[in-house]
C-alpha positions, 0 to 999 in steps of 0.5 A, a space after each residue: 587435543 588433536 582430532 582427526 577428520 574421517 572423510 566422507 566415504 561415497 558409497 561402493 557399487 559393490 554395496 547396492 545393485 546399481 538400480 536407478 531411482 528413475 527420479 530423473 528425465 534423464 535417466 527415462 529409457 535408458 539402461 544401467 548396469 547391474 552391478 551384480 549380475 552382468 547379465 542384467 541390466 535396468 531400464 527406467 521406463 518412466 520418471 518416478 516409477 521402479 526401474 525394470 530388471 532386464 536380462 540379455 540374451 544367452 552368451 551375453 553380458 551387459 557393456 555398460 560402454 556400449 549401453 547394450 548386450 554383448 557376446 561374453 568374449 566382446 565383454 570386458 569389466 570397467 568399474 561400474 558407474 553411479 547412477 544418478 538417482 537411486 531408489 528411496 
């Protein structure tokens, strides 16, 4: 009897946000995108605390290329990136 082997799936970033779980050093006072809004962005304002949503400026999206908040005619989609934590 044959049996077949499922492989591990990781998770989509259209299944969460993209909220950092600010578990880490490194990802103290650093932004990270919202992977449903790109017009928002989190910040981790310090290890073990929730992560703070924040919005940029009108006619603006969030690069997360560039870590900052562009013209919307400046931005362009990439395939948004785990963080490295999330929240528990």
């Amino acid at each position: 009897m044959a049996t077949s082997h499922l492989p591990i799936q990781k998770s989509k970033y259209y299944e969460h946000d993209g909220e950092p779980g600010c578990q880490g050093l490194d990802e103290v006072n650093r932004m990270f995108r919202n992977f449903w809004d790109p017009t928002a962005y989190w910040v981790c304002d310090k290890q073990g605390t929730k992560a703070r949503l924040n919005r940029c400026r009108q006619s603006q999206l969030y690069s997360e290329e560039l870590g900052r908040c562009v013209h919307y005619a400046e931005w362009s989609w990439t395939e948004p990136k785990e963080p490295p934590s999330r929240p528990k």
